[in-house]
C-alpha positions as CSV (number, residue, x, y, z in Angstrom):
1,X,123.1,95.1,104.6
2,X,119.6,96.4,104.3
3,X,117.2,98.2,107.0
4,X,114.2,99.5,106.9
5,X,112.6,101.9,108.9
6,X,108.6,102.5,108.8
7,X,106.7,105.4,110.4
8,X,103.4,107.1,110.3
9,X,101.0,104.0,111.7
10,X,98.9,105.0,114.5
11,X,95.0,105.3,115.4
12,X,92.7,107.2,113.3
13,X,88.9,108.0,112.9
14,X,86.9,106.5,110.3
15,X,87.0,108.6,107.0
16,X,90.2,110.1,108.4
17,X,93.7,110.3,106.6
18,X,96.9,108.7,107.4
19,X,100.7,108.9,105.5
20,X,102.9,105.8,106.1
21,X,106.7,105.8,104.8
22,X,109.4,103.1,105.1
23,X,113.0,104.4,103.9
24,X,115.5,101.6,102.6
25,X,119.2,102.4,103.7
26,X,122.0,99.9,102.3
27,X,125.5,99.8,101.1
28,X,125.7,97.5,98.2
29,X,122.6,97.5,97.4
30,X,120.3,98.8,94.4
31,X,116.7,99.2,95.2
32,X,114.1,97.4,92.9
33,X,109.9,97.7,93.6
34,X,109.0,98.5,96.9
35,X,105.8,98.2,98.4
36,X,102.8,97.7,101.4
37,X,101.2,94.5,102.8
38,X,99.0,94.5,105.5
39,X,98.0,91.8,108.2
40,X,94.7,92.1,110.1
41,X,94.5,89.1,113.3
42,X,93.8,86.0,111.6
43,X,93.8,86.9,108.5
44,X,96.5,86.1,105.9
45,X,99.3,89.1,104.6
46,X,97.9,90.6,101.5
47,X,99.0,92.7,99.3
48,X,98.0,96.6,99.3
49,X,100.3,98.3,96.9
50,X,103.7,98.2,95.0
51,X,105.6,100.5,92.9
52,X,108.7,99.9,90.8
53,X,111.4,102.5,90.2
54,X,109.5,103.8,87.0
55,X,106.8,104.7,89.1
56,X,104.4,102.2,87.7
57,X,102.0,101.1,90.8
58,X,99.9,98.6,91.3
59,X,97.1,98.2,94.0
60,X,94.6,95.9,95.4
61,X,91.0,96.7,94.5
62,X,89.8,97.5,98.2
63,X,91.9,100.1,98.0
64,X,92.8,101.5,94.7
65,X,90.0,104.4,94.9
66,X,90.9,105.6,98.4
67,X,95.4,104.9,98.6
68,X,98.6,106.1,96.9
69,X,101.6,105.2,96.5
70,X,104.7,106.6,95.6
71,X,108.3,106.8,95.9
72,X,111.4,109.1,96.0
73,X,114.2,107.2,94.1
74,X,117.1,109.9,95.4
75,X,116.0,108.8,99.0
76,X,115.1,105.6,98.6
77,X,111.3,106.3,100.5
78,X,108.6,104.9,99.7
79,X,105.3,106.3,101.0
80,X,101.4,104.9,101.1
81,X,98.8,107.7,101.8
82,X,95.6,106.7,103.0
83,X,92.3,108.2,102.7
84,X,89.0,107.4,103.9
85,X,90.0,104.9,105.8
86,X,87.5,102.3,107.4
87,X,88.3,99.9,110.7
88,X,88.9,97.1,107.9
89,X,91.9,98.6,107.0
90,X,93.1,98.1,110.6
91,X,96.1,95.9,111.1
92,X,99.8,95.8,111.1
93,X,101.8,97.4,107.9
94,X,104.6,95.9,106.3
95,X,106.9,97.6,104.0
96,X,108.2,95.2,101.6
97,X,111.1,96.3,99.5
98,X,113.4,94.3,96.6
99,X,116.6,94.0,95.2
100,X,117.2,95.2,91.6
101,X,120.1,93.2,91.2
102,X,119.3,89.9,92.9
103,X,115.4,90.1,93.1
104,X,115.7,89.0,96.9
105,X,113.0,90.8,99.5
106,X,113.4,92.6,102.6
107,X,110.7,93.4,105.3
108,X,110.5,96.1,107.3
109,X,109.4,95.2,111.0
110,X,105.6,96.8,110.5
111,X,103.9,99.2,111.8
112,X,100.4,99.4,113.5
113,X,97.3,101.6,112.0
114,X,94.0,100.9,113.8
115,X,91.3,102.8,112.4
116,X,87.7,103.0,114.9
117,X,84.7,103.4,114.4
C-alpha cells in the first residue's frame, strides 16, 4: 500500500517563488526515484524533474536554471522549489514516485500552481 500526499501548489506572481512536497508513506515498500510532472490544459504530462535515492537529479531544460529538486531519504519527501516562475509553468503537479524493488509507479493526486501575470 502506497499514498502520497502533495502540498505547497497554489497562485503566485510572476518571478515569484513556490516549494511543492509530496511524502510517500507505505508498509512493504522501498522507495526508488521520485519525481515532478506537470500538465498544463491540453497539453501532454511532461516531465519536470526526478531524483533517485543517490541524490542524482535530472531536469527538463525549461526548467533546469530556475527549479530544484531534492529529497529526504529518512522521510521519504521529496520536494521541487520553484523560482522565477512564469504563467507557463502554470498547471497541475504530479508527484510521481517508484518502487526500488519492483520498479512499479505511483501517482500522487496533483496539485494546482497557477502563476499570473
Amino acid at each position: 500500500q502506497v499514498q502520497l500526499e502533495e502540498s505547497g501548489g497554489g497562485l503566485v506572481q510572476a518571478g515569484g517563488s513556490l516549494r511543492l512536497s509530496c511524502a510517500a508513506s507505505a508498509s512493504n515498500f522501498v522507495v526508488g526515484p521520485m519525481g515532478w510532472y506537470r500538465q498544463a490544459p491540453g497539453k501532454q504530462r511532461e516531465l519536470v524533474a526526478t531524483i533517485n535515492s543517490g541524490g542524482s537529479a535530472v531536469y527538463a531544460d525549461s526548467v533546469k536554471a530556475r527549479f530544484v529538486i531534492s529529497r529526504d531519504n529518512a522521510k521519504n519527501v521529496v520536494y521541487l522549489q520553484m523560482n522565477s516562475l512564469n504563467p507557463e509553468d502554470s498547471g497541475v503537479y504530479y508527484c510521481k514516485v517508484f518502487s526500488q524493488r519492483t520498479g512499479a509507479p505511483y501517482w500522487g493526486q496533483g496539485t494546482q500552481v497557477t502563476v499570473s501575470s
